[in-house]
C-alpha positions in Angstrom: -17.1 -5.2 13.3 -19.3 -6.6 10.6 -18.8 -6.3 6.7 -21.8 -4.4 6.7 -20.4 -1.6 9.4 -17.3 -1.2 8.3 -19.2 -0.9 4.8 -21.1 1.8 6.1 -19.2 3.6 8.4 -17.0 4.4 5.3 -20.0 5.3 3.2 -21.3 7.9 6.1 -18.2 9.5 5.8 -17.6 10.0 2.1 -15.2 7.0 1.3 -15.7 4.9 -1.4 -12.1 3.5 -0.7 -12.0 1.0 2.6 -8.9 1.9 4.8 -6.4 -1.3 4.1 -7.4 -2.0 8.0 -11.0 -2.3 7.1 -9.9 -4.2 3.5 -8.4 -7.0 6.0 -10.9 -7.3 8.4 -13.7 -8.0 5.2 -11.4 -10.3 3.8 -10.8 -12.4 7.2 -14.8 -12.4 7.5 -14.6 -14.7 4.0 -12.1 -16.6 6.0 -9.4 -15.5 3.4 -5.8 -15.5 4.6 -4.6 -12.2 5.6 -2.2 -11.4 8.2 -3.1 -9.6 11.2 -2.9 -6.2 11.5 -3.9 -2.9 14.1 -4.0 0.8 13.0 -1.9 2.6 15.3 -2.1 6.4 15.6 1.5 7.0 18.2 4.7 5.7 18.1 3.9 4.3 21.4 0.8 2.4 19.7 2.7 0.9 16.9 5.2 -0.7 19.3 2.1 -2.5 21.4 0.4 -3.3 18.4 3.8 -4.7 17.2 4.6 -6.8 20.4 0.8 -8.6 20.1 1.3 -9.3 16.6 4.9 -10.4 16.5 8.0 -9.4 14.8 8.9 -9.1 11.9 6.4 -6.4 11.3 5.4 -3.9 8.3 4.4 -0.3 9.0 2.2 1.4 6.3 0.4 5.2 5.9 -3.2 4.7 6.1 -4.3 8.1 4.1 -7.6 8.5 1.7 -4.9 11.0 0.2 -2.2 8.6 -0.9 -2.3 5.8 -3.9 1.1 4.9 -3.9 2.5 4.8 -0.4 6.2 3.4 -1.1 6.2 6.4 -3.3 6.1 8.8 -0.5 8.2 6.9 2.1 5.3 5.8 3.4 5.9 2.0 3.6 9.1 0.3 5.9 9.4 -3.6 5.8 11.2 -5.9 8.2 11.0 -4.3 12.0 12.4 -7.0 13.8 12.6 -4.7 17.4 10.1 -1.8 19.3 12.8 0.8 18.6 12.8 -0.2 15.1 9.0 0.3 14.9 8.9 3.6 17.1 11.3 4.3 14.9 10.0 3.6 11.5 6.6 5.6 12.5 8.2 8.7 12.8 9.9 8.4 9.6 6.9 7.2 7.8 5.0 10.2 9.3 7.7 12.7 8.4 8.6 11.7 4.9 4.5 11.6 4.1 4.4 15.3 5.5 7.3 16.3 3.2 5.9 14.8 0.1 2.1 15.2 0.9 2.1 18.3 3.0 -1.9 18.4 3.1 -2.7 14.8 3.0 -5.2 13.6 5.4 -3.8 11.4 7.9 -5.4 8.5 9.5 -2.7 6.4 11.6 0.1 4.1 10.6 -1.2 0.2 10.0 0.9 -2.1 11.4 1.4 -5.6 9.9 2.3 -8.8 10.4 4.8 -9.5 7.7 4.1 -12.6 5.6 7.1 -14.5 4.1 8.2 -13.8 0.4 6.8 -16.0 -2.6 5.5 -16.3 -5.6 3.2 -13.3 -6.0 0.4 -13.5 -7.9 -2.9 -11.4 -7.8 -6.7 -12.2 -7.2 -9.4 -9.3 -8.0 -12.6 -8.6 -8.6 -15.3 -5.9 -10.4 -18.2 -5.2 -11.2 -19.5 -5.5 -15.5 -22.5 -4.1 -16.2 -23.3 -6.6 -18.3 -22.4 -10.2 -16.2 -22.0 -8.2 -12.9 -19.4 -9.7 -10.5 -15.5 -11.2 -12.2 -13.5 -12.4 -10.9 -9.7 -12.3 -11.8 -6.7 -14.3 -11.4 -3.0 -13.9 -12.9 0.9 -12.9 -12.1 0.7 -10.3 -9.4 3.3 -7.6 -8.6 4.2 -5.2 -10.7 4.0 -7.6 -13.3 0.1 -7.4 -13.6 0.3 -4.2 -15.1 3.6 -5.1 -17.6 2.6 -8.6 -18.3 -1.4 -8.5 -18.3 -1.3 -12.3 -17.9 -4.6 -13.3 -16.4 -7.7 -14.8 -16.9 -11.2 -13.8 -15.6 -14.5 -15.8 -14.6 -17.8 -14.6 -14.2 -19.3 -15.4 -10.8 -20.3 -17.7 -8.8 -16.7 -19.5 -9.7 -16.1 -23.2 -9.1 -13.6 -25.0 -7.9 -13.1 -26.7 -11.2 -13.2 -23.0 -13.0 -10.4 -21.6 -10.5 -8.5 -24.3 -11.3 -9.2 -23.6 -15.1 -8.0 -20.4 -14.7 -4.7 -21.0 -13.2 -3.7 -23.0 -15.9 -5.3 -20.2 -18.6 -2.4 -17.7 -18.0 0.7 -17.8 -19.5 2.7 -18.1 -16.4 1.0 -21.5 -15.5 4.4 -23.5 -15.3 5.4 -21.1 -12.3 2.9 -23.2 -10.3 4.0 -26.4 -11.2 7.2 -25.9 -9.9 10.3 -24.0 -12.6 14.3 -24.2 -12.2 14.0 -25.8 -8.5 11.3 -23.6 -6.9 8.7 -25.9 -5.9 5.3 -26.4 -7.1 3.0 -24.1 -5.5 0.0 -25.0 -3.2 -2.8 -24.4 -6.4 -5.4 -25.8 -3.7 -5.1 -22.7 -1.8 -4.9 -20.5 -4.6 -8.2 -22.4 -5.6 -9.6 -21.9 -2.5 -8.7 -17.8 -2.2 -10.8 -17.3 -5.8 -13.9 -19.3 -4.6 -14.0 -17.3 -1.6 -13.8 -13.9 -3.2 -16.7 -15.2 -5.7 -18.9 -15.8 -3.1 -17.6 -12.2 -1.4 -18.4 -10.7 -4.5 -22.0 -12.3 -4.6 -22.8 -11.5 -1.3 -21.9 -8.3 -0.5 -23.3 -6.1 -3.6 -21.9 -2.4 -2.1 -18.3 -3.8 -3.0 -17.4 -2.6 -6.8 -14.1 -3.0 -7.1 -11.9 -5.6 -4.9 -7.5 -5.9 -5.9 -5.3 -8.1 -3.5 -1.4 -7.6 -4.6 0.3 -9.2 -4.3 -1.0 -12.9 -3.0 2.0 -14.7 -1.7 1.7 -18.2 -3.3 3.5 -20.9 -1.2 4.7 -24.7 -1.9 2.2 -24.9 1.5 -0.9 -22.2 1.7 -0.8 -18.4 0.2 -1.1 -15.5 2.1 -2.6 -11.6 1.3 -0.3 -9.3 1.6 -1.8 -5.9 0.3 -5.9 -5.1 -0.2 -7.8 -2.8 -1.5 -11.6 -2.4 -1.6 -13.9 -0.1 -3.4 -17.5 0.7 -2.6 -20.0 1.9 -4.3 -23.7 0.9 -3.9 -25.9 -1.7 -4.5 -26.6 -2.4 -8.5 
């Protein structure tokens, strides 16, 4: 499906939050590296969607209703079998109904899971002044303890992205810090172009956070989106 359908199909129904299915499937149109994933709604569907993908696997609550889904029980990591996942969906669907008795339930989203790294976060919004930034810093939790990042208004260059990853205050972690190896800046460079030119071309988008990014010594990978739409400015 294109950006623009999945676009409006959430816009015809009231969203103005993309399902983290839809998230991925927009960001893979930029050619930006997310895993695969498939929105399963039976235990039986998460275990196919499982064995396509490949294991290890994450399982997470897609719900308009829920902002933090490990808060509710609603995320398990590392499924390394079928009974694991069947499994894991029931629990997931069980501990959201406990917590969230009305929440509106979509499916499960099942994931490839990406390898652990450094994680750091790119985003993007919407000024009313300069229009589309573009932000780059430590990602995790530490984002919102730390607030070490640095912005750019688009379209970014290569040269700028690069400029920004040595503007936060974190900077050494990419070259490399007590035997961890210098991460791959190239991709990292390559990740913020891309959502620049996401950001410039598709004007519905207002709001776009992918935490964390897992940075690599080789290539980064996204392993959590989340899009917000809103109109054209």
């Amino acid at each position: 499906m294109s950006v623009d359908r999945i676009i409006e199909r959430a816009v015809s129904e009231g969203r103005r939050k993309l399902h983290e299915h839809e998230a991925m499937a927009v960001l893979r149109e930029y050619g930006l590296p997310v895993p695969e994933v498939a929105l399963a709604r039976s235990p039986e569907e998460a275990v196919e969607a499982a064995r396509r993908i490949g294991f290890p696997v994450v399982l997470k609550i897609v719900s308009p209703s829920i902002v933090h889904k490990s808060d509710v029980g609603g995320v398990v990591l590392g499924l390394e079998t079928e009974e694991q996942v069947a499994e894991a969906y029931t629990r997931i669907l069980s501990s959201v109904e406990k917590h969230v008795p009305d929440a509106e339930i979509v499916g499960v989203l099942v994931q490839k899971m990406v390898p652990k790294g450094l994680e750091v976060i790119v985003g993007a919004t919407r000024d009313p002044i300069f229009d589309a930034v573009v932000m780059f810093g430590l990602g995790g939790i530490f984002v919102e303890v730390l607030k070490d990042v640095s912005f750019r208004v688009t379209p970014v260059s290569r040269e700028e992205a690069y400029e920004m990853l040595s503007e936060i205050k974190a900077s050494r972690l990419l070259d490399g810090y007590r035997g961890m190896p210098p991460r791959d800046k190239e991709a990292l460079v390559d990740i913020i172009v891309k959502v620049s030119r996401l950001m410039d071309e598709v004007k519905e988008i207002r709001e776009l956070d992918m935490n964390p990014v897992m940075s690599y010594d080789k290539g980064a990978a996204v392993a959590d989106a989340r899009i917000i739409v809103g109109g054209r400015s």
